[in-house]
N, C-alpha and C positions, 0 to 999 in steps of 0.2 A: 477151383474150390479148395478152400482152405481148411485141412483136417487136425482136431483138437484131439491130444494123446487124453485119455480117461487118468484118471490117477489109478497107478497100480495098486493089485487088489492087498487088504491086510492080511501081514502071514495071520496065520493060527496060533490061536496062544491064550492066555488068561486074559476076561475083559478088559480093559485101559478104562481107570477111573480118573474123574475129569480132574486136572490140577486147582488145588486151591489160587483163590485169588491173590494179587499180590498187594500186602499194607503198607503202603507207603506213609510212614511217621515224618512228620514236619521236622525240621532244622530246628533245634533249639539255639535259642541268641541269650545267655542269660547277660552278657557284658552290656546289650541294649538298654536293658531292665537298669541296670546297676548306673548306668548313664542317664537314664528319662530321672533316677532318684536324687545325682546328684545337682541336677536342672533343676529340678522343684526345690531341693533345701537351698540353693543360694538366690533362688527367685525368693521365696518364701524369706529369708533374712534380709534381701532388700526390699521387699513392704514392710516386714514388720521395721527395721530400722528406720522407714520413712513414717509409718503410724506411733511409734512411740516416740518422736523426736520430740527433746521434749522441751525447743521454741518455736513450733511448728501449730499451730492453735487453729484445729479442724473448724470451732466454733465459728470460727472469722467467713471461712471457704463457705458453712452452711448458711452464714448471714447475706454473703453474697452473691451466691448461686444463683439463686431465682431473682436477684433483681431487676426493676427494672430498665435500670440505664445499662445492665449487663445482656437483657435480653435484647431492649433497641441495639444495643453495639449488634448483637449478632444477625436482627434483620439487614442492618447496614450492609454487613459483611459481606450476607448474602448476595446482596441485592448489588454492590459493585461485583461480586466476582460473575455473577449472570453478566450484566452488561459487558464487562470484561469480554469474557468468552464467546458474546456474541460478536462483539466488533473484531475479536481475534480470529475468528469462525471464517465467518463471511469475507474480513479482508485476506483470509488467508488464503482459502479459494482460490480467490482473485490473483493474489500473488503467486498460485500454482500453477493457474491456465499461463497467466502471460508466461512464468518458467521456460513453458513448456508451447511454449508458440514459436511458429519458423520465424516469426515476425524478430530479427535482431535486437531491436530498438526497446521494445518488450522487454523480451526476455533478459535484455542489460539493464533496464531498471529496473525490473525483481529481483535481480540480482542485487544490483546495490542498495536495496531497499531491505534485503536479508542480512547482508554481509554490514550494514550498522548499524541495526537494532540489536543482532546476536552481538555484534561487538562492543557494546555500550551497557553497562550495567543497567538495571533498571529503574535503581534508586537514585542514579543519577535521571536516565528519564524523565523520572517521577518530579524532581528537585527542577529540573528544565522547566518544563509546562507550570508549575508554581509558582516559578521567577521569570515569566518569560516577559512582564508587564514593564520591568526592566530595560530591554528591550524595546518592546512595541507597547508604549503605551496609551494609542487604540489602533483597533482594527478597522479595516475598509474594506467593503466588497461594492463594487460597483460595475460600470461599463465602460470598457478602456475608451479614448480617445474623447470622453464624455465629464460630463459633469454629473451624473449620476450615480449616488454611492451612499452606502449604509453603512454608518461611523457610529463605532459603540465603543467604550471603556473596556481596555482587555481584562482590568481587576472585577468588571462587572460580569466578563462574559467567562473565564476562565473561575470560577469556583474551585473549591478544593474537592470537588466531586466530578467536577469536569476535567480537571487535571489531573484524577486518582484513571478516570476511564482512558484517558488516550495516554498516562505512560504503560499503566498496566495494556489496554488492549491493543498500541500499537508496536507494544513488544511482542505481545503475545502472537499476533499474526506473521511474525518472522517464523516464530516455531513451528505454528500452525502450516505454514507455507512447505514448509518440507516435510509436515508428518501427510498433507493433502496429496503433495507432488509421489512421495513415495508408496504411494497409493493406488496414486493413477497408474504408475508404471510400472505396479503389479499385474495389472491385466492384462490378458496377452493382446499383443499387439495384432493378431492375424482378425480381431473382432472389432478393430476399431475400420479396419483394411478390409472386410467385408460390408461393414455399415457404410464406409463410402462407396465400396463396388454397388450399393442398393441407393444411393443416391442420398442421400441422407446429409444436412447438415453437419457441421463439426460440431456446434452451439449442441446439436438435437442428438450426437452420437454421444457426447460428454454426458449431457444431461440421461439421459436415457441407457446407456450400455455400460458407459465409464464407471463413472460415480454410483451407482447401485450395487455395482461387484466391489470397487474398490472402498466401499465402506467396512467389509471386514478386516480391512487392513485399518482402514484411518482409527476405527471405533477406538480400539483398545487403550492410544498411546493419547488422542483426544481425554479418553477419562483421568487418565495420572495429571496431564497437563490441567486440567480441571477441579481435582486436588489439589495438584499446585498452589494453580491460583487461589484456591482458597485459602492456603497460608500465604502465599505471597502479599496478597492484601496488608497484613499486617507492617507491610510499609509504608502504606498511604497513612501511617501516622505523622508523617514527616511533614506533609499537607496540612496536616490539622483537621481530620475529615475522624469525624468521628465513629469509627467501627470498632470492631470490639477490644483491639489490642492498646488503644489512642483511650478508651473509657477506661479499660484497666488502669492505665497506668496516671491517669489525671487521679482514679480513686488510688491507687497505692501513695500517690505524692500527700495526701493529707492524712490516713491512717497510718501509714509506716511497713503495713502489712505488703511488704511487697512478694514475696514467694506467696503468700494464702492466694494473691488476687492472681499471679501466675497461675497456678494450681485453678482455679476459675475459669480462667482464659483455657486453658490447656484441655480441661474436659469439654468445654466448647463446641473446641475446634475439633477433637475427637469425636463428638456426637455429628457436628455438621458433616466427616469425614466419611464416617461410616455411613449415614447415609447416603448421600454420594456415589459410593462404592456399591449401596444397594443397585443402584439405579443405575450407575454403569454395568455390572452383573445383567440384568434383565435387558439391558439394551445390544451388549453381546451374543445374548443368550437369541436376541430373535435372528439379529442377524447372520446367526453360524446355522439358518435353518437353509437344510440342503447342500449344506458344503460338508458339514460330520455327519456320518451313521446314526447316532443317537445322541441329542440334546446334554447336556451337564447337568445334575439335578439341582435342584433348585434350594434353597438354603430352609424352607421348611421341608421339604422330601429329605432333607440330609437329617435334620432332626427327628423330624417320625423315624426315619429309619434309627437313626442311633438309639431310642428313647425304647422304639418296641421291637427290634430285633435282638434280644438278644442270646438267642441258638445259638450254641459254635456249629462252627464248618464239620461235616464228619469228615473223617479221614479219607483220605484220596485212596479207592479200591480199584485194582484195575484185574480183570478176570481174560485168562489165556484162550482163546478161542479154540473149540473141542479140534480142527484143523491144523493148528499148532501145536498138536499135545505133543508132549516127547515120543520119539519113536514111530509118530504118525507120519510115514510119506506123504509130500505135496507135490505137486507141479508147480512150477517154476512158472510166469507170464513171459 
C-alpha cells in the first residue's frame, strides 16, 4: 500500500494574502499598421489613376455590360467549360484506374496518353481538332471486314463547339488523371487489403472505400482546375466558337473601344469566378466532415461575425493559484 506525505503544516505567521493576478498586455506591432497604410495608399493611386484616365471612357464599359451578345458570350462560356470538365472528370477517372492497374498494357497507355496531352499545348490541341478535316475529310465508323459503315463530312461533324470540347476536355483529363491517381493513393493502403481480405470486388472496393475518402484530396485542386477552365476557354476563340472572349473582341474590331470591352470581359470572368469559388468552398466544406474537429465558417457566419462583433478581446488574466502562493509549501508528484 502506497502512502502519500500530507503537505507540511504552515509555520505561524501573519495571514498570506492571495497574489494578484497577472496582466498580460498584448505585443504592440505599430510597423504592421504603418505597412496595411502604405498598401492602401498605392492600391488607392492605382484605381484612381485607372478611373481618371482620361482615354479610358467608363461610358462605353456601362453601354456594354448588360449586353446582350456579352451575356450569350457568357452562357457559352459557361456552358463549354461544364462540358469541358465533365469529359475531363470522367476521362480522367478512367485514366487513373488504368494508372494504377497491375494490368501492364493499361497502365502504359495512361501513361502515354498523359505524357502527350501534358506535353502539347493546348491551343495547339484546340487548332488540331479545327483543322483536322484536312486530313480526314470524312469519317467512317462501320464493321471491319464488312461493307457496313456510317460516312459523314468531318466539317459537318467537327463544329467549332465540338472541337472547343475535345481540345479543352481531352487535355484536361490528363490533369485530371493525376489530380484522381493522387488521390487514390492517399488512402491507406491496409483498407483497400482488408476489403479484398472480405471478398469484395476491385470495381466495388474503388467505388466504395477508395474514391469517397479520396475525394478530400481530389476536391480542392478539381476546383482551381475548374477555374481554369473557365479562362482557359477564352481560347476557343481561335475556333470561332462564340463565347465571351471571340464576342468581345468581334465588338472591339468595329468600335475601336478595345480596353472598355476588355474591362467588360474581365468583370465577367470575375463574377463567373467567384462564383465558382462559391461552390467549390461549400463542396469542400462537406466533404472535410469528420476528417477536422470543427467545420470552417461559412462566408455569411464570417460576415455576421465581422459586422456584429465588435467587443475587443479583454486582456489575457491569469490568477496564481492560493497553492502556489509565495512561501506556501507543496508537495512535489
Amino acid at each position: 500500500m502506497t502512502e502519500f506525505a500530507a503537505d507540511p503544516p504552515v509555520p505561524p505567521g501573519p495571514a498570506r494574502s492571495r497574489p494578484e493576478a497577472i496582466r498580460a498586455v498584448p505585443l504592440r506591432h505599430p510597423w504592421r499598421w504603418v505597412a496595411a497604410v502604405v498598401v492602401l495608399l498605392v492600391l488607392a493611386g492605382v484605381v484612381d489613376t485607372f478611373i481618371t484616365a482620361p482615354e479610358l471612357y467608363w461610358s462605353v464599359v456601362r453601354q456594354w455590360l448588360l449586353n446582350g451578345r456579352i451575356l450569350n458570350g457568357c452562357l457559352v462560356t459557361l456552358y463549354l467549360t461544364a462540358i469541358a470538365m465533365v469529359v475531363g472528370v470522367g476521362l480522367g477517372v478512367l485514366l487513373a484506374v488504368m494508372r494504377l492497374s497491375p494490368n501492364r498494357v493499361m497502365s502504359w497507355v495512361s501513361w502515354l496518353y498523359i505524357w502527350f496531352f501534358r506535353g502539347t499545348p493546348v491551343l495547339v490541341q484546340l487548332f488540331f481538332w479545327w483543322s483536322i478535316a484536312y486530313i480526314l475529310p470524312y469519317l467512317s465508323i462501320g464493321i471491319p471486314f464488312t461493307h457496313i459503315a456510317w460516312t459523314t463530312s468531318t466539317n459537318a461533324l467537327i463544329t467549332p463547339l465540338v472541337a472547343a470540347i475535345l481540345g479543352l476536355g481531352l487535355n484536361e483529363a490528363a490533369y485530371m488523371a493525376e489530380i484522381v491517381r493522387a488521390g487514390i493513393i492517399s488512402v491507406d493502403q491496409g483498407q483497400t487489403e482488408a476489403a479484398h481480405a472480405l471478398g469484395m470486388r476491385r470495381s466495388l472496393v474503388m467505388r466504395r472505400i477508395v474514391l469517397p475518402q479520396a475525394m478530400r484530396v481530389i476536391v480542392p485542386p478539381t476546383g482551381n482546375e475548374t477555374i481554369s477552365m473557365l479562362k482557359t476557354t477564352a481560347l476557343a476563340s481561335i475556333v470561332t466558337l462564340h463565347e465571351l472572349y471571340f464576342v468581345q473582341s468581334q465588338i472591339s474590331l468595329f468600335n475601336y473601344q478595345i480596353v472598355e470591352l476588355l474591362i467588360v470581359a474581365s468583370f465577367w470572368y470575375l463574377v463567373m469566378s467567384s462564383v465558382l469559388t462559391v461552390f467549390q468552398f461549400y463542396i469542400e466544406r462537406h466533404y472535410a466532415q469528420g476528417s477536422v474537429r470543427g467545420l470552417p465558417p461559412t462566408p455569411m457566419q464570417r460576415l455576421r461575425r465581422m459586422l456584429f462583433q465588435f467587443h475587443a478581446q479583454p486582456p489575457f488574466t491569469a490568477e496564481v493559484e492560493p497553492w502556489l502562493a509565495p512561501g506556501r509549501p507543496h508537495s512535489g508528484m
